[in-house]
N, C-alpha and C positions, 0 to 999 in steps of 0.2 A: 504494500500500500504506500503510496505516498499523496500529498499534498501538490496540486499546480500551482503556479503562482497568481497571485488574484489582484495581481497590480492592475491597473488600469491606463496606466500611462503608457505611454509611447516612449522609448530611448531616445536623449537627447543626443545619443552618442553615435558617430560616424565616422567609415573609417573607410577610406580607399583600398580597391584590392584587398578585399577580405580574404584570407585562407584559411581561418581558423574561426574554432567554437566553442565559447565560453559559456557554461551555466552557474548557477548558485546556490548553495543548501546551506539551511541555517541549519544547524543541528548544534548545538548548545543548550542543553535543555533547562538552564536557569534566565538568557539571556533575554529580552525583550523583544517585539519585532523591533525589526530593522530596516531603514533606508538603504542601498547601496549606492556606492557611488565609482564612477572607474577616471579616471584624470581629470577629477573634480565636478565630472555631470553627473546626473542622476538614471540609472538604468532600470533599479525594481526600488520599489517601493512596498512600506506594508508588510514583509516578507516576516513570517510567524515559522517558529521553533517547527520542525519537520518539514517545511516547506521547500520547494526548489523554484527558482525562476524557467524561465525558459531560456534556450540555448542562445546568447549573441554574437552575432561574426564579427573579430578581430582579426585585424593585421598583426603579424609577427610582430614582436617587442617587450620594452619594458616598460609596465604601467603601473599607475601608484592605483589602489583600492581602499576605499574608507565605508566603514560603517559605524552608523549612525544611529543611536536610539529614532524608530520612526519618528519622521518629523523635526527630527531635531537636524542641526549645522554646523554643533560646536562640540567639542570634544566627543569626538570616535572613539569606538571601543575599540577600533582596529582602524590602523594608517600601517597598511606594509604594500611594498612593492614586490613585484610580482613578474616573473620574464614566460614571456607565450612565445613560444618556436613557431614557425611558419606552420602550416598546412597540417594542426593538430588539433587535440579536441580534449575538454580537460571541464570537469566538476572541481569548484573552489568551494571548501566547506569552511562554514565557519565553525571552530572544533573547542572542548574545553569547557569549563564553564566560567561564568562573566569574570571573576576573578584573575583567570588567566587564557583568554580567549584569545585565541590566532585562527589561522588558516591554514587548512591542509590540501595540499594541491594531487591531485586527484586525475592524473593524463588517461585518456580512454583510446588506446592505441589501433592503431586498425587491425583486422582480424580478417586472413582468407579463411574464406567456410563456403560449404555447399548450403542448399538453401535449406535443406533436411536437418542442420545441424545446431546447436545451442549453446551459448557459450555462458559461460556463470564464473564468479570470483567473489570474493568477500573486502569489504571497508570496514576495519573496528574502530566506532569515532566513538565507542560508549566511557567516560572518563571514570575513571576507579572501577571498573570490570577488569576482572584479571584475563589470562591471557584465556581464548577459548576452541575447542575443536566446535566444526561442523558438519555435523554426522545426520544419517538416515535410521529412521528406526531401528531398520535390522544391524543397525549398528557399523555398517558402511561410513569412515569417513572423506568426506568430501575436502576438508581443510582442518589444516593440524597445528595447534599452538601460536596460535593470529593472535599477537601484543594489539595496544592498544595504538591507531596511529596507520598502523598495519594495511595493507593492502595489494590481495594474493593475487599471482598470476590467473586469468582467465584457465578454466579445464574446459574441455568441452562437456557438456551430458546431452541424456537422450532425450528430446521435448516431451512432456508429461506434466501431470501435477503428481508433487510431490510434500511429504512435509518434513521439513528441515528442523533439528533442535541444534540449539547452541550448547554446550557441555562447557563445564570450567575442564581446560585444559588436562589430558590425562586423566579424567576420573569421568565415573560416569553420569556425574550429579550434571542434571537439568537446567538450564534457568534461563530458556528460553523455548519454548515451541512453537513453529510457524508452521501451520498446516493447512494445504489446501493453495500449497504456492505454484502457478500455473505459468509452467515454461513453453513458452512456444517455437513454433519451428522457426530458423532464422535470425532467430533475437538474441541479443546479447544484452546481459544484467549485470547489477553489481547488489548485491546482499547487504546493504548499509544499515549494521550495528549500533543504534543510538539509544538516549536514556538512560537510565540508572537502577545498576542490578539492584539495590537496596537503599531508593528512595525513588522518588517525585520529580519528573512523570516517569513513570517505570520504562524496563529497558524492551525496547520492539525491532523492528526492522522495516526499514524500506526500502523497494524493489522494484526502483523506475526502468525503464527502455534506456539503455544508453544510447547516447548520442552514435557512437560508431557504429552502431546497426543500421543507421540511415543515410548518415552528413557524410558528403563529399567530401575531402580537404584536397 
């Protein structure tokens, strides 16, 4: 599941020769929404804890990124710059909670596959979860000992629903179960690990369409 972004604004922002494709996800699950901003314009707006904006095309370079309590213009929670390769594609999350809030840059590399085929990987943005396996009921696991921060090379699997548990790393203890996760043919996902194993808002997962399933670069 995830969250679209329900900005309503238009991007002030334009860039010649676009080759690349920039999205956003707050995932800080103590922080407030947030403005975005990319070389001092406004790009999303409004943007609430699980959410993601929508994908915007950048030129290769290095660009400064602030965020903003919605609304606000002064004092960002986050002023870091940021360098986009030509002809890439990349989820910037905002990661942490408010206290020590950054960005984690998140490249969605392209993938040959046949159309039959489906590719999956895991993002652990959940802060104070220990390190964790991702296993299948029968005990199949899919990713093994993913720290916090983390983010596992694409496997291929076969499209289906399926339902995935998060385990604390090595052991078989539970503390997460996602069931009724529906992979389809062609698509390529990322498993984003968010929230808080032991508090508010608890820890869940969400499992947009990446971008390199579609975007040209």
């Amino acid at each position: 599941m995830y969250n679209q972004s329900r900005c309503p604004c238009k991007s002030q922002y334009r860039v010649v020769h676009t080759n690349s494709f920039v999205r956003g996800l707050h995932a800080s699950p103590d922080a407030p929404a947030v403005d975005i901003y990319v070389n001092n314009n406004p790009i999303a707006r409004d943007i609430t804890y699980q959410e993601f904006t929508k994908y915007f095309p950048l030129a290769g370079g290095l660009y400064n990124i602030k965020i903003y309590p919605a609304g606000k213009t002064t004092n960002p929670i986050i002023d870091q710059n940021v360098n986009i390769p030509p002809r890439s594609i990349f989820t910037i999350a905002a990661t942490g909670m408010l206290s020590d809030i950054d960005l984690t840059i998140i490249p969605e590399p392209p993938i040959s596959r046949l159309p039959n085929e489906t590719f999956l990987r895991v993002a652990h943005l959940s802060p104070k979860t220990p390190n964790v396996d991702i296993t299948l009921p029968n005990g199949t696991k899919l990713f093994g000992d993913v720290e916090y921060k983390e983010v596992t090379d694409y496997i291929p699997i076969r499209p289906g629903t399926y339902e995935l548990q998060a385990k604390l790393a090595g052991t078989n203890n539970i503390i997460l179960d996602v069931p009724n996760t529906n992979l389809r043919f062609g698509n390529i996902y990322t498993v984003y690990i968010v929230g808080l194993m032991n508090g508010k808002p608890p820890l869940q997962v969400l499992i947009p369409l990446d971008g390199n399933t579609y975007l040209q670069v």
